[in-house]
N, C-alpha and C positions, 0 to 999 in steps of 0.2 A: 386579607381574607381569613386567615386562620384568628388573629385574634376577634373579629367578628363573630367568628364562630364560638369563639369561648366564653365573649363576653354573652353571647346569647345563651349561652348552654348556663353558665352560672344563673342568669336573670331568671330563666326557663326552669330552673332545677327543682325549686318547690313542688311548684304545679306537678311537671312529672311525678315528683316520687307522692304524692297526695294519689296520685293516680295509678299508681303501684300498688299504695295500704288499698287503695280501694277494690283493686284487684281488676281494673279497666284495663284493656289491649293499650298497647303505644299504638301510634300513628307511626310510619314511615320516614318523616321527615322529624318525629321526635326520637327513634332508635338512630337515625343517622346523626341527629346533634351528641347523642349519648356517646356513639363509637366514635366521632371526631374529638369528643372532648378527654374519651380515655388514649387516644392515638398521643392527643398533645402532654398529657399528662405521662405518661412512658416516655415520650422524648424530652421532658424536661427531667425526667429521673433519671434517666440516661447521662443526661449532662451532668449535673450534680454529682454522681454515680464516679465517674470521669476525671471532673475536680479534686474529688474528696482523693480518689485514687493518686494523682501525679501531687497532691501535696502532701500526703505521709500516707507511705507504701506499710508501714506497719498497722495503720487503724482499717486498713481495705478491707478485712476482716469484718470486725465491729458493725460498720456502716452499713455492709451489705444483708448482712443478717438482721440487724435493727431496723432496715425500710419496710420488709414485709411485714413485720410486727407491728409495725406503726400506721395510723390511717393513712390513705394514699392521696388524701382529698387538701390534707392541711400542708405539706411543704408545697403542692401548685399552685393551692389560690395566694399562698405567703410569695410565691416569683410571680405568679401574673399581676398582683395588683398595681406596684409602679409601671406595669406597662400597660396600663391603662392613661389614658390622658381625664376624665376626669373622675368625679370622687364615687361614679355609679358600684364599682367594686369594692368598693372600703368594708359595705356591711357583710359585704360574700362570706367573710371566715365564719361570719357569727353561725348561721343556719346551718352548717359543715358539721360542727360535730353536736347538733341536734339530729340532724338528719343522719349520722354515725349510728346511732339509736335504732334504727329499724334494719340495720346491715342482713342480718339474716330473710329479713323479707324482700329484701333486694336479690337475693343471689338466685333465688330459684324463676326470675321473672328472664336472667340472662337466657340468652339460644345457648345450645352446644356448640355452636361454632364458635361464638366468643369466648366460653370456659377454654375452648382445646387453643386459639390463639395463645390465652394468658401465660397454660402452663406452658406451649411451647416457648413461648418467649423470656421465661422462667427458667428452665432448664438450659439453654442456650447460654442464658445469660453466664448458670453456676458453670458449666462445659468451659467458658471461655477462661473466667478465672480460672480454674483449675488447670488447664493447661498451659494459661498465663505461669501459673506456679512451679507447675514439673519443669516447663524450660527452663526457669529461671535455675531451680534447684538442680536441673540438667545441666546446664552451662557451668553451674560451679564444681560439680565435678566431676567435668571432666576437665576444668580450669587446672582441680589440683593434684588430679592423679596424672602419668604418662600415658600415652594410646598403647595399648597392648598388641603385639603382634596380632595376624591373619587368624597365624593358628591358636590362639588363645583364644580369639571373638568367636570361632566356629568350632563343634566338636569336627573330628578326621570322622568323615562318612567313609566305612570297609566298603572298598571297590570287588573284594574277594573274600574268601575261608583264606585259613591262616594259612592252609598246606599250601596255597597257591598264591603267593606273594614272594615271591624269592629277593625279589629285586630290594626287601624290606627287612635290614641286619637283625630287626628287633623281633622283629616275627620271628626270625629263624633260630633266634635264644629261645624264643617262648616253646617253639616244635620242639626240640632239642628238652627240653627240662618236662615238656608234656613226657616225652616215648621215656624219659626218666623215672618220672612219677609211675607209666604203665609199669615196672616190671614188680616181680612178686618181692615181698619182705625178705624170705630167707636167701638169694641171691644179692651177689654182691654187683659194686656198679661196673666189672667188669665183663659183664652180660647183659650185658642192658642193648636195647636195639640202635646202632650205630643212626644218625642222621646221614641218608647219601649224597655224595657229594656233586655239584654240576659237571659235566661235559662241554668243553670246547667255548666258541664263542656264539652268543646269542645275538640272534637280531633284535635292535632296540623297540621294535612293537611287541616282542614277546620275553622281555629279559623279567614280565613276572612268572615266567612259568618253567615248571625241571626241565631238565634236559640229559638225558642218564645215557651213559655210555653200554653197550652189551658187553665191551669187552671186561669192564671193571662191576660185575652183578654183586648184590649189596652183603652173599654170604660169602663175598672174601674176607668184611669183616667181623665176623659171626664164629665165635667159639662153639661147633656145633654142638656139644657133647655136655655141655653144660649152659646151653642157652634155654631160655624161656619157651619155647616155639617151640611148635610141637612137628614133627619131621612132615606130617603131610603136607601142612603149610608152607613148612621151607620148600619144598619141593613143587610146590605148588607157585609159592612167588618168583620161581628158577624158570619156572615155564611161561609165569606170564612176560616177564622181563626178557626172555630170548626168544620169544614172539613164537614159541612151538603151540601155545595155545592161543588161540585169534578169535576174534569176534565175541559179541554180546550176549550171545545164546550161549555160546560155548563154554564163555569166561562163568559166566554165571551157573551154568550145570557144572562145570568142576567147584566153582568155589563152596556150592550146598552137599557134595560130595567129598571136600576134607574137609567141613564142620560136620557132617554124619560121622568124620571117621574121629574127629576129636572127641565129640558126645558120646562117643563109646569107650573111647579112652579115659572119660572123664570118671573123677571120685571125689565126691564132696570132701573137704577137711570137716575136721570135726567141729563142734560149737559156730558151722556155718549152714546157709542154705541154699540149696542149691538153684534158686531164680536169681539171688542177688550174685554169687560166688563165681556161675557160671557168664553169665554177664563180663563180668571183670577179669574174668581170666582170657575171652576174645576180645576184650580192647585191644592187647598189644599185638595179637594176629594180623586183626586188619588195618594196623597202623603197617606191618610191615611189609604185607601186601600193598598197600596205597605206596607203602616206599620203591616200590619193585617195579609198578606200575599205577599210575592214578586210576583208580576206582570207576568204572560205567555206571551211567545212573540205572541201568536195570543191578546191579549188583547192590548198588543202594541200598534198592528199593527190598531185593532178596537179605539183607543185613538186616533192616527193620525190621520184614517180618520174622525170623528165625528173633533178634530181642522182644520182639512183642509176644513171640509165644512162650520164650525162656519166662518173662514177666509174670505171666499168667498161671504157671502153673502153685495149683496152692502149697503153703508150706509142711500141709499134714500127708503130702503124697510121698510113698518111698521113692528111693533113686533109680531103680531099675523100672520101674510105672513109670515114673516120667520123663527117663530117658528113650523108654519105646515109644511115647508120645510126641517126645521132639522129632524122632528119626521118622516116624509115619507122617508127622507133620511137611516135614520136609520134602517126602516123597512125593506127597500130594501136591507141594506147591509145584514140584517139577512134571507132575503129570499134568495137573489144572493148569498153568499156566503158562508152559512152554509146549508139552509134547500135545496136548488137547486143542489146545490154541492155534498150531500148524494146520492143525488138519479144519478146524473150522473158519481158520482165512483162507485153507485152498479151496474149501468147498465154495464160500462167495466169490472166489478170484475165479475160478471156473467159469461161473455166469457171464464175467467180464469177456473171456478167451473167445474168437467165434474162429473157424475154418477158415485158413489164406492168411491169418493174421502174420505179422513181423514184428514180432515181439521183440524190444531194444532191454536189456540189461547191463547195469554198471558193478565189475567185481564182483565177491563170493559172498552173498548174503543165502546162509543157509535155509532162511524161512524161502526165498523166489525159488531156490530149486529147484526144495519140496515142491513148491504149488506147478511148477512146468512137469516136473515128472508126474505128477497126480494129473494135471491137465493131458498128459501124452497116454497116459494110463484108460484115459476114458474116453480114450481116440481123437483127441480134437487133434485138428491137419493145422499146424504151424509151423512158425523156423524165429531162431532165434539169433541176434544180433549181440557176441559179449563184448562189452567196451572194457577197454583196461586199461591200466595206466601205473608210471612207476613213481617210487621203486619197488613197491609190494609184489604187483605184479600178479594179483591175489585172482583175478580175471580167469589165469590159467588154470584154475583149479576147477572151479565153475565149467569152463569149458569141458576139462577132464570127466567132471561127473554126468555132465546132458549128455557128450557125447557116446558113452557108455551105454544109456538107456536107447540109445538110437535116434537120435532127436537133431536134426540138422541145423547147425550154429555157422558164427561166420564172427571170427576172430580180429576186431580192431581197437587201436590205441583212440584215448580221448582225446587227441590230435584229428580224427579222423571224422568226428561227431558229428560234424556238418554238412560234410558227405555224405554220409550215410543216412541220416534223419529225414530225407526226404520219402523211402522206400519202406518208412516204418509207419506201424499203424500205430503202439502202444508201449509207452515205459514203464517198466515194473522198476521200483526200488526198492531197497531194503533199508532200514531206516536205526540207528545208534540210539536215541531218544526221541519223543517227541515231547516240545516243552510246553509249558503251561498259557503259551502266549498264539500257540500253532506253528511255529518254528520247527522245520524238521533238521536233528543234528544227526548226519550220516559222514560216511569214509569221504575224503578233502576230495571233490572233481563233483560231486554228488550235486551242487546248486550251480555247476557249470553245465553240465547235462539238461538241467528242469527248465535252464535257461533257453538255452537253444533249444528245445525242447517247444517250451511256449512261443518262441518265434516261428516256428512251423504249424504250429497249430494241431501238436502233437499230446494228445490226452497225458498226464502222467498219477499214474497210481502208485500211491505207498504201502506196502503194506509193513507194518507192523502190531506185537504182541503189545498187549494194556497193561503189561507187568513195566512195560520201557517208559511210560507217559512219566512226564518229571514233572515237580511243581517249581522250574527252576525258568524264568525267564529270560532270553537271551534273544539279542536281536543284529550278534555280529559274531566271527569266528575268533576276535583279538580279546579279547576280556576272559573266555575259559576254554580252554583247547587244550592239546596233548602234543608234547614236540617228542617225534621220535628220535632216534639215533640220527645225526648228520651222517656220519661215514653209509651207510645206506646209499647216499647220493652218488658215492665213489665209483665207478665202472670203468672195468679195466676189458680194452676192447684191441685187437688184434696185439697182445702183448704191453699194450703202453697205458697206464692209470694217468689219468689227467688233475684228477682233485688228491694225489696220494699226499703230500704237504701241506694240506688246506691253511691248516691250524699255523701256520710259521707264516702267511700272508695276512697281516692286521685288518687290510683294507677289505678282508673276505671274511664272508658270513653264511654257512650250509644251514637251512632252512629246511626242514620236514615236517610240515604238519601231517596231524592223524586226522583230522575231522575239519565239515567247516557246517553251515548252516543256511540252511533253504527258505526262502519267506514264504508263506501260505498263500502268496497269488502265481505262486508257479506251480503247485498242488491242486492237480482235478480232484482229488479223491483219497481218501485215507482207507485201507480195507482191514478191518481189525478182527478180535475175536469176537465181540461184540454186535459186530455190521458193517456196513461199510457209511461213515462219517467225513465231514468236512473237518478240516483243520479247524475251524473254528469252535468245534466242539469238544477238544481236548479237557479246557474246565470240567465240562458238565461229567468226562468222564470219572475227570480228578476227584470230582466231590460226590457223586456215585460209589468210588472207590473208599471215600473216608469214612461213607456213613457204613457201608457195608462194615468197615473191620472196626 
């Protein structure tokens, strides 16, 4: 059938195109002789195409490029005519490249549907060869090169910042030669800031992160008298390290409190200025604070801004103009955005509070205090539930200050949490960061709480400040976290220490995290300075926040 069909199409082929110059419609059954007779004309090029190819791989080239250049009409009717049985096609070539002659009045009589076949089948065609070619030239070399390691084929994707890879020798040359580079020119490198060394044995889920002993704090190795550091600082990283200074608020109003005290002690050298000078002289501070104790992301966030207003200020202002500028700056951030901010989360948190409520709280979060003694202040009738938990123990403290104000508490460990969760109406938390993903990172018991918490069907509110909001995404407590001291664990109870030898049994491992992380479906409500928000909207405050500064 098909060659019936060609030989008609050949015989027919005048006529048609007489009827093209003349500019008449085709018939239906004269476009479908036309489209069978190009279908069989591509499949014999194909073949051809194919031959030419598996008898020399070098001319596959040539050949391919030269078909389209060349009429399409004269290698088919040169294959069909022997398959013809008698001599009606012999004159077929002859009309071929007369009728080649009018090609351009041929082309605009095709539909768009046959131009978009041609080129796809065009394209396709060049597609196939070319990737004929890459394998091939693929295959040879990798024929003659060796396979290269894993880690050669892949760059190492940073799981972490450099400070928090311990478990990685190379990282820890790189630390070590950074706090190098920080210290000033005319000191020699025997004042340079010591790298501190680990404590004890780590558990293998956390062997990337420090682990720092109080007994061994990091100015045993510190020539104080001739070190870099400026003495608030030292004093200041003595405190965070032996945990007399605690929590996020706190750590952060002291640490904007010895940069106020440094900026006053501060004196430009000469042929320097003081945006870029001052800058570089708090590098090595807060490397030595992060040594002392790892950085909160509300302190971060307070380092930023104190470099972006150093940055700022112009080069033609005197030192004392823009030394009063840092310190009023500073002041401001601490009124704007901690002490102003209390009292505008306790104002919303009030609305939460109603008369008879049982309010449940976890450990000493300074901002929940505030908002219960402001709520007690403005008469609401409540009682409050502190849960605590060791070894901090940090519970008692919180108790100490409600009960003070007059405010009826009721003192239990987070052992006890599910007992008592049935008689509560409301959990207030306090919160370490909140991350960019809705993730809330508070003190380690904090997503065991929210937990049991949602099995009761117990509301839980966060509050926290928008100074804390981090653009850092985290969705587990193992990847960035805080190990505190293990001996902490140790408790010596009617005379007899149980864990006194930990360290000389291999098979044991004293575990104390600081923090862990809450997923935003255990979160009813975020209460900020701003308003009160879903977890989900942490972004929107992020980028509020960026366009603002």
């Amino acid at each position: 059938m098909a060659d019936s069909g060609v030989t008609d199409g050949t015989g027919n082929k005048g006529v048609i195109e007489r009827e093209k110059a003349e500019g008449k419609e085709l018939t239906k059954e004269e476009k479908q002789r036309l489209r069978k007779e190009k279908k069989q004309q591509k499949k014999n090029k194909e073949k051809k195409d194919d031959k030419a190819s598996q008898e020399s791989g070098k001319e596959k080239k040539p050949v391919s490029s030269a078909a389209p250049a060349s009429q399409p009409p004269t290698p088919v009717t040169a294959q069909k005519a022997p398959s013809a049985p008698s001599a009606v096609p012999a004159p077929a070539p002859v009309p071929v490249p007369a009728s080649e002659t009018p090609a351009p009045a041929d082309k605009p009589a095709k539909s768009k549907a046959e131009l978009k076949a041609e080129r796809r089948a065009r394209q396709e065609a060049e597609r196939a060869s070319k990737q004929g070619k890459k394998g091939d030239v693929g295959q040879q070399a990798t024929a003659g090169k060796p396979k290269a390691p894993p880690s050669e084929l892949q760059p190492v994707v940073k799981r972490l910042p450099e400070h928090i890879q311990v478990d990685n020798p190379d990282v820890l040359k790189k630390l070590a030669k950074k706090l190098e580079r920080q210290q000033t020119p005319e000191h020699n490198t025997s004042t340079k800031i010591p790298l501190r060394s680990d404590y004890g044995y780590k558990v293998s889920l956390f062997s990337h992160l420090h682990q720092y002993s109080r007994k061994a704090p990091l100015t045993q190795q510190l020539s104080i008298p001739s070190s870099v550091i400026h003495p608030a600082i030292v004093r200041l990283g003595l405190q965070y390290s032996q945990g007399i200074v605690a929590g996020s608020n706190a750590r952060s109003v002291a640490l904007l409190h010895a940069f106020k005290q440094v900026i006053r002690d501060y004196t430009t050298p000469p042929n320097e200025e003081l945006s870029r000078d001052l800058v570089n002289k708090l590098k090595p501070y807060i490397s030595f604070l992060n040594q002392c104790r790892p950085l909160s992301a509300s302190m971060g966030n307070a380092i930023k801004y104190i470099k972006k207003e150093i940055s700022n200020i112009p080069s033609q202002c005197k030192e004392e103009e823009a030394k009063s500028k840092l310190l009023n700056c500073i002041e401001c951030y601490i009124n704007e955005k901690i002490i102003l901010a209390a009292k505008a989360i306790a104002k919303y948190s009030i609305e939460k509070i109603s008369d008879g409520d049982v309010i449940l709280v976890y450990g000493c979060s300074s901002l929940v205090n505030h908002i219960l003694c402001e709520a007690f202040e403005k008469s609401r009738k409540f009682r409050v539930i502190v849960v605590d938990s060791r070894p901090r123990l940090e519970g008692r403290e919180a108790l100490r200050r409600l009960v003070q104000r007059g405010i009826s508490c009721t003192y239990v460990l987070i052992s006890a949490v599910s007992y008592i969760l049935p008689e509560v109406s409301k959990v207030f938390l306090g919160a370490h960061a909140l991350l960019a993903n809705g993730y809330v990172m508070s003190r380690v018991g904090t997503s065991q709480i929210a937990l049991v918490a949602k099995a009761f069907n117990v509301p839980v509110l966060v509050c926290c400040e928008t100074y804390k909001f981090c653009e850092r995404v985290q969705t587990d407590s193992f990847v960035s976290n805080e190990l505190d001291d293990p001996d902490d664990l140790i408790v010596t109870r009617k005379g007899k220490t149980q864990l006194e030898h930990w360290q000389q049994v291999h098979s044991l491992g004293l575990l104390n995290l600081v923090y862990d992380v809450t997923p935003p479906d255990f979160v009813d409500l975020v209460i900020t300075d701003l308003g009160m928000i879903p977890c989900t909207s942490v972004p929107v405050v992020l980028r509020v926040k960026n366009v603002d500064q």
